[in-house]
Backbone bond lengths (Angstrom), bond angles and torsions (degrees), N, CA, C in turn:
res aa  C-N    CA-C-N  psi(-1)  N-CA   C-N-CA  omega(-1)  CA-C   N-CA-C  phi
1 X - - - 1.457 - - 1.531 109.41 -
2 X 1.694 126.53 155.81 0.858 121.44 174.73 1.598 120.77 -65.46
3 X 1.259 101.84 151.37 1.528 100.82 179.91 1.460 123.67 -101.03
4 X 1.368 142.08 170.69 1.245 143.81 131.26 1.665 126.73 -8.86
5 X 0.638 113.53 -73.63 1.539 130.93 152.64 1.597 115.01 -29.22
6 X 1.662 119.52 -40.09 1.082 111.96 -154.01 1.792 106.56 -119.60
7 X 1.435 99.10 -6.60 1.252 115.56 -171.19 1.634 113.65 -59.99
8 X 1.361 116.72 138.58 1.802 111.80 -177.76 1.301 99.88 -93.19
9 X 1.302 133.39 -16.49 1.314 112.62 -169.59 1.854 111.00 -93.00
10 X 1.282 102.81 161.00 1.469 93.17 -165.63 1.399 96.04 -109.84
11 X 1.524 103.63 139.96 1.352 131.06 -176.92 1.274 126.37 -76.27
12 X 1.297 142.57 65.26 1.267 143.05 172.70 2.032 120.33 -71.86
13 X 1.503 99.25 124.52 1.133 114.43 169.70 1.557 110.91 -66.28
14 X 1.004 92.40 136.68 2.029 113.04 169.72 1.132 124.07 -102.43
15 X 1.256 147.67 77.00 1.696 133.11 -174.78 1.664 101.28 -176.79
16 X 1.261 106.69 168.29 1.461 120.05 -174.79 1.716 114.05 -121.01
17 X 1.121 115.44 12.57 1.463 118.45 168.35 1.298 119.54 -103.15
18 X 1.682 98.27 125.15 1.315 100.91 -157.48 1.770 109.70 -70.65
19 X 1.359 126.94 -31.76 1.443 128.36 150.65 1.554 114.16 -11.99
20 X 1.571 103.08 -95.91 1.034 110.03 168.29 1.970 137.51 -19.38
21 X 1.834 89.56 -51.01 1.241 88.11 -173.45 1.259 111.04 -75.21
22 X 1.933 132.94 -42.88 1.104 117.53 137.89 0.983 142.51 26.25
23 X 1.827 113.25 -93.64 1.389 129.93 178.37 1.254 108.59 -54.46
24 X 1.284 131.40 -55.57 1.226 134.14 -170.51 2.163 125.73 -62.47
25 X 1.614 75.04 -34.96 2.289 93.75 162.54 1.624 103.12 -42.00
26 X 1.416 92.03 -61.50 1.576 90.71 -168.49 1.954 119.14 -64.05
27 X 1.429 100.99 -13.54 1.582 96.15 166.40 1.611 136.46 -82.09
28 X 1.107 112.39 104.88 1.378 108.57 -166.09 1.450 145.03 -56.39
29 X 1.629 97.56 6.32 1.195 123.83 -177.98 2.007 105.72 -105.04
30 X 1.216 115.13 -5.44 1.183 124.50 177.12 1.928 99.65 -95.20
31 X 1.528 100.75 116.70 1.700 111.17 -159.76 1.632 86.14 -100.74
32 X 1.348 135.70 -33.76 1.667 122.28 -166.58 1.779 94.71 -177.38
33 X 1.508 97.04 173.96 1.772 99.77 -173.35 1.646 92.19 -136.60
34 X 1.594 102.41 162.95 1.530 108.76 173.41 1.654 76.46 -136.53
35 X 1.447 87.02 -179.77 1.384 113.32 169.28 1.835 111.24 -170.29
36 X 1.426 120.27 -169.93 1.332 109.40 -154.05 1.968 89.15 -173.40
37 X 1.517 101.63 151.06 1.749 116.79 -173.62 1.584 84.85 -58.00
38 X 1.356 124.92 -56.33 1.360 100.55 -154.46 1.912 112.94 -78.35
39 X 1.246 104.12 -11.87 1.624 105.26 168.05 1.635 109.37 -58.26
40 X 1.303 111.46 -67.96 1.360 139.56 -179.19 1.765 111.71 -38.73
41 X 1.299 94.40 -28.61 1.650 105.27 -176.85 1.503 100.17 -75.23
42 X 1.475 107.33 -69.58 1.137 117.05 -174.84 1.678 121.97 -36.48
43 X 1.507 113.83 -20.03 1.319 114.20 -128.63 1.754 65.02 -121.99
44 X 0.870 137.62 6.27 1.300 139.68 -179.56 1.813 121.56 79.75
45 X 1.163 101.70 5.97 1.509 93.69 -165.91 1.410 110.79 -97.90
46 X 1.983 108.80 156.90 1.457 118.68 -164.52 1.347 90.85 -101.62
47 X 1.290 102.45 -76.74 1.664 125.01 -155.31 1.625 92.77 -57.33
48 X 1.099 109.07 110.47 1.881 109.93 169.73 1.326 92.50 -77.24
49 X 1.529 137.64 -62.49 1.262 114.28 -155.95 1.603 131.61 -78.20
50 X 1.946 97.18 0.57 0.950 106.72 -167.07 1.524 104.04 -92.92
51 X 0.997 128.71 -27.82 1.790 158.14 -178.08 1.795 87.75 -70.07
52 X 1.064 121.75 -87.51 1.442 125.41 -176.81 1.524 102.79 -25.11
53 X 1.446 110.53 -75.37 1.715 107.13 176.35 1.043 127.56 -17.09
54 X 1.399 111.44 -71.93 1.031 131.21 155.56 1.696 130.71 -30.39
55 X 0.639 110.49 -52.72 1.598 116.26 -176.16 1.652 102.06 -86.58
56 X 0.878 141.86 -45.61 1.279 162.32 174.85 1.795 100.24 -48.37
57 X 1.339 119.58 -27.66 0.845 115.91 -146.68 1.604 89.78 -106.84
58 X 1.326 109.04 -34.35 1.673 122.45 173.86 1.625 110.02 -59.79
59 X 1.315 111.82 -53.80 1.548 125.04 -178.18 1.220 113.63 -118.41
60 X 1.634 106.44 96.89 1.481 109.51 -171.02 1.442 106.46 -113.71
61 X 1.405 126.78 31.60 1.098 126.83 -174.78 1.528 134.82 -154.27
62 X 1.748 87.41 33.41 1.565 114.07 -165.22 1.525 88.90 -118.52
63 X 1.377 115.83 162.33 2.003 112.88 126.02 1.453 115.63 -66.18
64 X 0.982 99.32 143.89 1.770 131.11 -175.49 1.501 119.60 -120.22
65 X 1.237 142.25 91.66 1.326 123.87 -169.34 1.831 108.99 -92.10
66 X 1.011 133.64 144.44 1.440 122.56 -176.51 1.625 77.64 -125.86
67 X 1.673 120.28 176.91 1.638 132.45 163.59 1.502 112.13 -128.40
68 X 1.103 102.28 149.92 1.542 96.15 178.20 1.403 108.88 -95.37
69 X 1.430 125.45 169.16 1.679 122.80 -146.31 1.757 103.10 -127.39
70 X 1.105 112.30 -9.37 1.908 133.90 -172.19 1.531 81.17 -69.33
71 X 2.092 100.99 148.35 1.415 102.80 165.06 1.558 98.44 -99.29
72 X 1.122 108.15 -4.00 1.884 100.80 -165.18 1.590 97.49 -116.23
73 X 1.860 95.85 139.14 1.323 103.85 -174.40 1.468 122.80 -57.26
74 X 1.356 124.10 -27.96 1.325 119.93 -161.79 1.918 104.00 -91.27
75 X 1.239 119.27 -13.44 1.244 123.28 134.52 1.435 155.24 -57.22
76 X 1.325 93.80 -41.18 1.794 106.51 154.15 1.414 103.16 -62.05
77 X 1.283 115.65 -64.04 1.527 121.05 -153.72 1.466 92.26 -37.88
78 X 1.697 128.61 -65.87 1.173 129.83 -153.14 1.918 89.16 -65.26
79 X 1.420 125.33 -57.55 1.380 122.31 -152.62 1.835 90.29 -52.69
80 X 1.664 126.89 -48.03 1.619 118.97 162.28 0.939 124.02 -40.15
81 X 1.257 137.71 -0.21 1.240 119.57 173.74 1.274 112.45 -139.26
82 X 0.816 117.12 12.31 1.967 149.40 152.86 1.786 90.74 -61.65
83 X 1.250 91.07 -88.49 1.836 112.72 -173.15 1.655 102.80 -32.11
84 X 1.523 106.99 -54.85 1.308 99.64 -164.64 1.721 117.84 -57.61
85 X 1.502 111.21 -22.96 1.714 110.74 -158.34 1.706 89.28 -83.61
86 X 1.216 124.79 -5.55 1.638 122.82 -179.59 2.299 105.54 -61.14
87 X 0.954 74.48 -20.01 1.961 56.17 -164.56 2.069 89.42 -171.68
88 X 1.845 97.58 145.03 1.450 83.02 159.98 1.321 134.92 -90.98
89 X 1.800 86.27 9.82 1.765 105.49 -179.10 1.584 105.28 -94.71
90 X 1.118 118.43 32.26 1.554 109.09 -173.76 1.773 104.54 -118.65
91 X 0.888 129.69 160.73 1.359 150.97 -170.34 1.237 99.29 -150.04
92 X 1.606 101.70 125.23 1.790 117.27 165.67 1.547 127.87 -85.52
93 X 0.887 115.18 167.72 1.752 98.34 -171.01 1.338 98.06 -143.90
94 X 1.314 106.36 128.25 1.765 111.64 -177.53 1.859 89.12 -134.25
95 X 1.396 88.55 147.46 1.743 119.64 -174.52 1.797 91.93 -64.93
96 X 1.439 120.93 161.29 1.026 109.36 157.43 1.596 123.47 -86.71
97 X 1.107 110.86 17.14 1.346 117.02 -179.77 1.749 101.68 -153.50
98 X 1.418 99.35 -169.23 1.506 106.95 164.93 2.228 101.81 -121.51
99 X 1.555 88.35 -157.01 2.020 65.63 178.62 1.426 100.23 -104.85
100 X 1.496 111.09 38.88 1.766 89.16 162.16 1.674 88.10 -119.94
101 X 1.031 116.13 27.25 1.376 98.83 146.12 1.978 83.90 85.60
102 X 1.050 142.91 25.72 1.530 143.73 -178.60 1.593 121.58 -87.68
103 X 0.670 139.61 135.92 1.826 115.61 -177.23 1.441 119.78 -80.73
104 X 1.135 127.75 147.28 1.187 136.10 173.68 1.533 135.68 -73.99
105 X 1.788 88.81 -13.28 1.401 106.63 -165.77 1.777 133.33 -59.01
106 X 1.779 92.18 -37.69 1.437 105.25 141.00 1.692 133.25 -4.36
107 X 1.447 73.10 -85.98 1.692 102.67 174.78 1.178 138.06 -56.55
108 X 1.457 94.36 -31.39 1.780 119.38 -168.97 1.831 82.91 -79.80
109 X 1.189 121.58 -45.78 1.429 130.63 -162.87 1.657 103.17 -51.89
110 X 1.392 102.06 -74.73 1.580 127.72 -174.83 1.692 99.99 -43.99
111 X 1.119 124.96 -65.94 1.841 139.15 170.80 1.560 86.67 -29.09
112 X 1.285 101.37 -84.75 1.806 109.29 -149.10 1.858 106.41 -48.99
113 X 1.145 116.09 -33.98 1.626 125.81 177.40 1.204 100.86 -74.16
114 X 1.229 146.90 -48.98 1.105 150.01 156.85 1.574 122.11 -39.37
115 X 1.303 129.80 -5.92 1.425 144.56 -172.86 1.620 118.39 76.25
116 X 1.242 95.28 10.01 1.771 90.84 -173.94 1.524 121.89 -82.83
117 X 1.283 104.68 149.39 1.708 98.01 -154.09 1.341 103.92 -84.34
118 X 1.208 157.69 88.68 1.445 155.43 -177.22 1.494 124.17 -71.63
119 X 1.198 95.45 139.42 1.657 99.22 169.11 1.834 101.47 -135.58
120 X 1.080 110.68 97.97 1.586 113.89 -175.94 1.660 111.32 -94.28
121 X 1.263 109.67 125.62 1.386 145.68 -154.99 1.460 117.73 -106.66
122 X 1.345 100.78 151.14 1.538 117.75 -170.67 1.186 126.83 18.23
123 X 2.060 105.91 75.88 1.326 134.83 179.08 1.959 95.66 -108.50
124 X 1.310 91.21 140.24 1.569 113.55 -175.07 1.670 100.65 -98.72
125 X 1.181 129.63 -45.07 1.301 128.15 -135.30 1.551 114.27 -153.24
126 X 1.314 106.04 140.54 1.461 111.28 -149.35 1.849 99.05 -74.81
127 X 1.391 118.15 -17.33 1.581 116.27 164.55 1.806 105.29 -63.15
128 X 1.228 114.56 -18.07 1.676 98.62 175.75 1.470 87.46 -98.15
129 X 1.107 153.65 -68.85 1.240 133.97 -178.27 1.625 127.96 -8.44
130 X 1.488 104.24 -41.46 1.496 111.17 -171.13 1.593 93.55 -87.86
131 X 1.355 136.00 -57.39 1.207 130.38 179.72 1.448 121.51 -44.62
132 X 1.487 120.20 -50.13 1.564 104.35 160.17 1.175 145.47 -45.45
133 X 1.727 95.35 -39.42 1.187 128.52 -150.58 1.914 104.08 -69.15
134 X 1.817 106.62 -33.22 1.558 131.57 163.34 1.071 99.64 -75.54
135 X 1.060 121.23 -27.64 1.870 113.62 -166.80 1.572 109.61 -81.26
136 X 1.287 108.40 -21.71 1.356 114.82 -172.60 1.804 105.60 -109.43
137 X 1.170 104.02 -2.85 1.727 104.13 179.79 1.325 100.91 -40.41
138 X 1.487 105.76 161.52 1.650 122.21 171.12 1.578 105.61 41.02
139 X 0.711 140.57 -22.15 1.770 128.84 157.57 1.143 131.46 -6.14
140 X 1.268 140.63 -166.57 1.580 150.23 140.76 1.808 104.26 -86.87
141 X 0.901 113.28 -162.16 1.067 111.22 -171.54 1.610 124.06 -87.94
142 X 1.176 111.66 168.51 2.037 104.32 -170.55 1.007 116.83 -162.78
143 X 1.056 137.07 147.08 1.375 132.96 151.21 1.355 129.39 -74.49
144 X 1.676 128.57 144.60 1.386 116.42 -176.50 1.732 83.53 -116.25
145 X 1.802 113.21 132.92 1.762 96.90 -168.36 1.647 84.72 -127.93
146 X 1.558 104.63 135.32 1.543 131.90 -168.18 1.088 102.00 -116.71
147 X 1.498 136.25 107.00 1.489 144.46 161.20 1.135 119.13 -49.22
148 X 1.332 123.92 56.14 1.430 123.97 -144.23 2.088 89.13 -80.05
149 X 1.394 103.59 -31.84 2.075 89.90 176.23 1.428 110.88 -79.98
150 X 1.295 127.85 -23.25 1.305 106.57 171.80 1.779 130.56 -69.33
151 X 1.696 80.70 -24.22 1.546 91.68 176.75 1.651 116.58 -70.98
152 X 1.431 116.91 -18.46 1.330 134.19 -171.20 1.489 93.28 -78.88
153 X 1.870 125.58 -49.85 1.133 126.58 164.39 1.538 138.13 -38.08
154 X 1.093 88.59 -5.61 1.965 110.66 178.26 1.752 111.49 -97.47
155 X 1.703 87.06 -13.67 1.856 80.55 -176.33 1.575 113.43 109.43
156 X 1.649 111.66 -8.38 1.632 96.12 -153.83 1.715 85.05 -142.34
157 X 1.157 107.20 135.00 1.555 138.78 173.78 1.322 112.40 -20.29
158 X 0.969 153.76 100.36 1.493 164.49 138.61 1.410 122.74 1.02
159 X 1.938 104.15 -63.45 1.181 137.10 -117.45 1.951 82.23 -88.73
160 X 1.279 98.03 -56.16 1.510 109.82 -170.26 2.055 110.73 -50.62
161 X 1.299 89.00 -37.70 1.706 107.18 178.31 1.319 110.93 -50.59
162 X 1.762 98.85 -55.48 1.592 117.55 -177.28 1.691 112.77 -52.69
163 X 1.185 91.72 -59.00 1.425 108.70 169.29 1.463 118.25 -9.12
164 X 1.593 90.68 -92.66 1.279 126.25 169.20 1.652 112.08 -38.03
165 X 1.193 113.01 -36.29 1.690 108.13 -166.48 1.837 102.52 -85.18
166 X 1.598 103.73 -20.57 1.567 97.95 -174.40 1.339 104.56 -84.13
167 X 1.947 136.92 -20.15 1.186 126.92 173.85 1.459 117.75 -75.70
168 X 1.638 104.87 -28.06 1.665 108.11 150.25 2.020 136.16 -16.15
169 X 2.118 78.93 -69.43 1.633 78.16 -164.42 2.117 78.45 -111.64
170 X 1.561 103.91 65.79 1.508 108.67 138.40 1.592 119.56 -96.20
171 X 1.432 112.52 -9.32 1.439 126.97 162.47 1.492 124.69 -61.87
172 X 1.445 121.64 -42.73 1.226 144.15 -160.87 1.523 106.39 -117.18
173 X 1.351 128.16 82.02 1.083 120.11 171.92 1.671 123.80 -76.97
174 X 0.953 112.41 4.78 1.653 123.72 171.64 1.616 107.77 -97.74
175 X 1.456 110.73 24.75 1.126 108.84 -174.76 1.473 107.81 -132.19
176 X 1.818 133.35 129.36 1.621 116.55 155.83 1.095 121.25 -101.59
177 X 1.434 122.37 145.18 1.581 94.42 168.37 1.780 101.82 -109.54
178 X 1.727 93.15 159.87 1.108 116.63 -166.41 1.543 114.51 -97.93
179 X 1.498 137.45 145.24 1.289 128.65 179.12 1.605 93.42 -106.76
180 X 0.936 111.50 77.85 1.451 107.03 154.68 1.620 147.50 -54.34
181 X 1.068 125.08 150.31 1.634 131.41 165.98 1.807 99.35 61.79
182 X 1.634 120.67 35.65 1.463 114.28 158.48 1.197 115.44 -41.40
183 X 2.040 99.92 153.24 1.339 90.69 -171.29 2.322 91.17 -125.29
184 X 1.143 101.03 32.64 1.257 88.88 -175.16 1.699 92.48 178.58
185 X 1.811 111.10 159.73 1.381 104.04 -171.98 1.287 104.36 -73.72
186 X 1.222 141.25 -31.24 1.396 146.01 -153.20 1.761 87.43 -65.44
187 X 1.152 131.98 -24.00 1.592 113.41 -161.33 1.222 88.47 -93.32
188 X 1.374 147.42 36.91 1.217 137.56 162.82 1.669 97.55 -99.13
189 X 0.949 117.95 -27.62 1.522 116.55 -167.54 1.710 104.13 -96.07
190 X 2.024 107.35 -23.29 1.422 90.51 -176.21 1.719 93.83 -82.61
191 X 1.136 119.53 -0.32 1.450 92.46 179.82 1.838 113.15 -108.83
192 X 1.639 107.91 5.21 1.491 108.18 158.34 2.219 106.10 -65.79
193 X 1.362 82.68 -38.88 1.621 72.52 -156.42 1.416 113.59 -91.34
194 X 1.156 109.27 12.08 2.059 109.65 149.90 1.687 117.27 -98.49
195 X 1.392 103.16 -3.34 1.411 102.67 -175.52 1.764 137.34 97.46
196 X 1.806 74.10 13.87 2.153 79.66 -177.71 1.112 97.99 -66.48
197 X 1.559 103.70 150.44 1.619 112.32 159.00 1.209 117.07 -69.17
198 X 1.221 149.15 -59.96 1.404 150.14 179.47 1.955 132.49 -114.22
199 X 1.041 124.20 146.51 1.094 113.11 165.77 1.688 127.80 -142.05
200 X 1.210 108.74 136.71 1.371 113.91 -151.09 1.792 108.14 -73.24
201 X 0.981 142.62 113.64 1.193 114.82 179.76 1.580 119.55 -144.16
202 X 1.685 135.07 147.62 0.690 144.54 -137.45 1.494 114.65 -91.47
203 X 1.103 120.44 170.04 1.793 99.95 -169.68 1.978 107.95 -92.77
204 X 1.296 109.60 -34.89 1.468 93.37 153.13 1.560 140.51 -56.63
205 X 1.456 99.68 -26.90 1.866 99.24 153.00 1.352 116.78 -62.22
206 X 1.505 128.27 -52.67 1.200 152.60 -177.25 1.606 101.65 -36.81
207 X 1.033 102.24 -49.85 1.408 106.56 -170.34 1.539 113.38 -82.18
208 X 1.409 104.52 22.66 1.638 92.17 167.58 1.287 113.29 -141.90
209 X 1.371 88.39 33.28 1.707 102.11 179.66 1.502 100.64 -87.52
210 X 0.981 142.99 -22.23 1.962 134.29 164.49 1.452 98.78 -54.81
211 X 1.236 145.30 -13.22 1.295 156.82 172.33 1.966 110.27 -74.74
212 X 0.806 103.92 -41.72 1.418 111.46 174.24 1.746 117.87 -26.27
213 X 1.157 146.67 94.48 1.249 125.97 173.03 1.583 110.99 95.54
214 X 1.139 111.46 12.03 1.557 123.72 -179.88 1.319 111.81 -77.83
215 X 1.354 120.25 131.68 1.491 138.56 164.64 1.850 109.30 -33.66
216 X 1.333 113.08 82.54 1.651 107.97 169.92 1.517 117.75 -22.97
217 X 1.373 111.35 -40.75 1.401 98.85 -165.41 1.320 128.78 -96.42
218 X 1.701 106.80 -9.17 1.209 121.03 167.38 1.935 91.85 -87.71
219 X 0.567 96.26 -37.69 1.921 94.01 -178.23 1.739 99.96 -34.82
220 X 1.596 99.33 -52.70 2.007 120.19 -157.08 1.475 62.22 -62.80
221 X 1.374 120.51 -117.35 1.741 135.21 173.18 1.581 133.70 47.09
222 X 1.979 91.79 -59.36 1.548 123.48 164.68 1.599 102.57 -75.36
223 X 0.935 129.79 -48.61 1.735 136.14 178.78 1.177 107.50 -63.35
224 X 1.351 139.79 -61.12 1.527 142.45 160.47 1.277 101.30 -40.02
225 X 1.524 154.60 -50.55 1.566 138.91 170.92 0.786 125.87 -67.83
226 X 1.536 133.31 -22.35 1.329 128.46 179.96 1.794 108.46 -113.89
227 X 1.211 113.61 16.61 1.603 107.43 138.69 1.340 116.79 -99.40
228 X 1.403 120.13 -11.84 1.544 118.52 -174.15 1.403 78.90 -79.84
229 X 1.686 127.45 -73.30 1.613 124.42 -160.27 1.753 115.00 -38.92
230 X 1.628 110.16 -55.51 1.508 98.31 169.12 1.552 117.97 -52.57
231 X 1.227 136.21 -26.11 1.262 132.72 -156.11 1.672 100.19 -79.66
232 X 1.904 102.49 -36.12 1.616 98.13 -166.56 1.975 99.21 -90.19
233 X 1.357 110.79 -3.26 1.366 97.34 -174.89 1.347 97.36 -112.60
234 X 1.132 131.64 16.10 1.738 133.47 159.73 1.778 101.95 -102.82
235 X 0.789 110.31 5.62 1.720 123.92 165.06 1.897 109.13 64.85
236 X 1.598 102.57 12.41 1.541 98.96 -173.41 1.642 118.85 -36.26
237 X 1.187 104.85 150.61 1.416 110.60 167.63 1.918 121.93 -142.26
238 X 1.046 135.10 130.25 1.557 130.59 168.90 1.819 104.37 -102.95
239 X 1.450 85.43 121.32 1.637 98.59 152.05 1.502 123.28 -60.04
240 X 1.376 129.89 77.50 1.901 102.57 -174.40 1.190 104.91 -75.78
241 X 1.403 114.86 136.71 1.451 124.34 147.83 0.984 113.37 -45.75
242 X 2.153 122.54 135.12 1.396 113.54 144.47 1.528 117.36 -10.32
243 X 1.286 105.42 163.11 1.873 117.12 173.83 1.357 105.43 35.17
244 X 1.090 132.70 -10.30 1.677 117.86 -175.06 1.647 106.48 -73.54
């Protein structure tokens, strides 16, 4: 099977802890990081611009995606171009909509002519694919980012979507698209072998990449010890009945 090592698609970390992100700088298979308000929340942090600095300042030689947090365009626009003067390694990230459901495409337009590096976010469907995908023509460079696990969360195949979205931006070479919001390691490999450029992924996926290429049967082996080990360090015990 293909390996780590051998994989074309590029591996971007997802998360807002600066630990984490850290650890992961130093792996050489980690190509750039995004992150997102609700990562950042979780991860405890206030000061966005102060956190960005900061981190920005550790890894100055990746892409970086930050998002802007405004529901109204003429607020993003300015918070985009705030974001953008942080680094020339940074990429902005705008929703494909706002929450009334409005398009972004506008915006995505005005940004990208403007030189701003985009990475446009939480697109479902290969009709927003094509609308960015014009929206971002002649630009600098961008990301086009495809929820390809949430879409899996609906019940219905990804892979074909993905597909479809990378013969898309064979038009737009200033463009990658992204497999976003995986929900398992294996989608790192389904999205080497249709040809995505990147995929975003989370550090509990991350962490089961030493798993890659592992002996099944020592795998079963490792699984058989560590339900016996929880069993003897949760202190279980059975009473048997006589004759039982």
């Amino acid at each position: 099977m293909t390996t780590i090592a051998n994989l074309k698609v590029k591996i971007f970390a997802d998360g807002a802890n600066k630990r984490d992100i850290l650890d992961l700088y130093a792996k050489p298979y980690i190509k750039g990081f995004t992150t997102n308000p609700t990562l950042m929340r979780k991860a405890g942090i206030s000061d966005y611009r102060a956190f960005a600095a900061d981190i920005l300042a550790e890894v100055p030689d990746r892409p970086f995606s930050f998002e802007v947090f405004s529901d109204e365009f003429d607020e993003m626009e300015a918070q985009a171009m705030e974001i953008a003067t942080w680094g020339s390694q940074v990429y902005v990230k705008i929703p494909i909509t706002n929450t009334r459901g409005e398009s972004a495409c506008p915006l995505v337009r005005r940004l990208s002519q403007a030189g701003v590096k985009l990475n446009v976010t939480a697109m479902m469907t290969l009709a927003q694919t094509r609308q960015v995908a014009e929206a971002l023509a002649g630009g600098p460079s961008s990301y086009v980012s495809l929820f390809a696990g949430r879409v899996a969360d609906t019940g219905r195949d990804p892979i074909p979507m993905m597909t479809a979205a990378v013969e898309i931006l064979r038009d737009y070479p200033n463009q990658e698209l992204i497999w976003a919001s995986p929900r398992e390691l294996l989608n790192i490999f389904h999205a080497d072998s249709i040809g995505c450029h990147i995929i975003t992924v989370t550090n509990d996926i991350l962490k089961k990449l030493d798993t890659v290429g592992k002996d099944l049967n020592e795998f079963s082996l490792d699984t058989v010890k560590m339900f016996r080990r929880d069993a003897v360090e949760a202190g279980f015990r059975l009473e048997l009945r006589p004759g039982a």
